[in-house]
C-alpha positions as CSV (number, residue, x, y, z in Angstrom):
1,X,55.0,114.0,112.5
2,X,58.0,116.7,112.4
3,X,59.9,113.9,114.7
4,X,59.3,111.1,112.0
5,X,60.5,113.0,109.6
6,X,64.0,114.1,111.4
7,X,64.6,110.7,112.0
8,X,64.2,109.7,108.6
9,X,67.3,112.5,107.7
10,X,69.3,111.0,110.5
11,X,69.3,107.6,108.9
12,X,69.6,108.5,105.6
13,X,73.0,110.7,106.6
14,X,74.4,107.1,108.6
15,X,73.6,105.8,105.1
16,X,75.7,108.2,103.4
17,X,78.6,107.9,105.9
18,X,78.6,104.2,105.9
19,X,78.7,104.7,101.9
20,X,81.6,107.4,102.3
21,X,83.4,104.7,104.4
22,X,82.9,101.9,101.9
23,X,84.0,104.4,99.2
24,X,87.6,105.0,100.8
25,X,87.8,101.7,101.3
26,X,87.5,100.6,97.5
27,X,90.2,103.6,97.0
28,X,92.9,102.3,99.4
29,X,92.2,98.7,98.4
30,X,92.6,99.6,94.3
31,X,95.5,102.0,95.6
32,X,96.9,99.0,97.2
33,X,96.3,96.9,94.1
34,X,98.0,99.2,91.9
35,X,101.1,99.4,94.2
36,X,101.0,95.5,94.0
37,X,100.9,95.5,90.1
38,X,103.4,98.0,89.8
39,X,106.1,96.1,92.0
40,X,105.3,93.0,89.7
41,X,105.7,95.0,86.5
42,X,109.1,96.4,87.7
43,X,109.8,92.9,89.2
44,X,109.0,91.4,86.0
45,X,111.2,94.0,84.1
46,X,114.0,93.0,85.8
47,X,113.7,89.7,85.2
48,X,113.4,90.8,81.3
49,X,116.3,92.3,81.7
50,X,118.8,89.5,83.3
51,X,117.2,87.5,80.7
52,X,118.5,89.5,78.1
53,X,121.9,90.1,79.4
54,X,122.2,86.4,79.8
55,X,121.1,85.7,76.2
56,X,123.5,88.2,75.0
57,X,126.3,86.5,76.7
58,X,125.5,83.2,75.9
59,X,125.3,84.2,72.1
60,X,128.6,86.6,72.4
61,X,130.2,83.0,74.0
62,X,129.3,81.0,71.4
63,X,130.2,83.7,68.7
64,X,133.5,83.5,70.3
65,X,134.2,80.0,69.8
């Protein structure tokens, strides 16, 4: 009965480790995600920013004429 037992522990620790695996696997994928959403927030401030400059010269052209 004692050998019934051990094995029981044995799979419930490949349990665990196949959970701890899954686990770092969520954190480097939402790690990855937030890298991505990051680069398209500063991507997308850029492009904020052109806009604007262009706007302003656009309007300071026109205010010229």
């Amino acid at each position: 009965m004692r050998n019934a037992v051990d094995g029981d522990e044995e799979e419930e620790e490949e349990e665990d480790d196949d959970d701890d695996e899954d686990d770092e696997d969520e954190r480097r994928n939402r790690r990855k995600e937030e890298k991505e959403r990051s680069k398209e927030r500063g991507i997308n401030s850029i492009k904020e920013i052109e806009s604007f400059r262009i706007e302003k010269r656009i309007s300071d052209d026109l205010e010229s004429f």
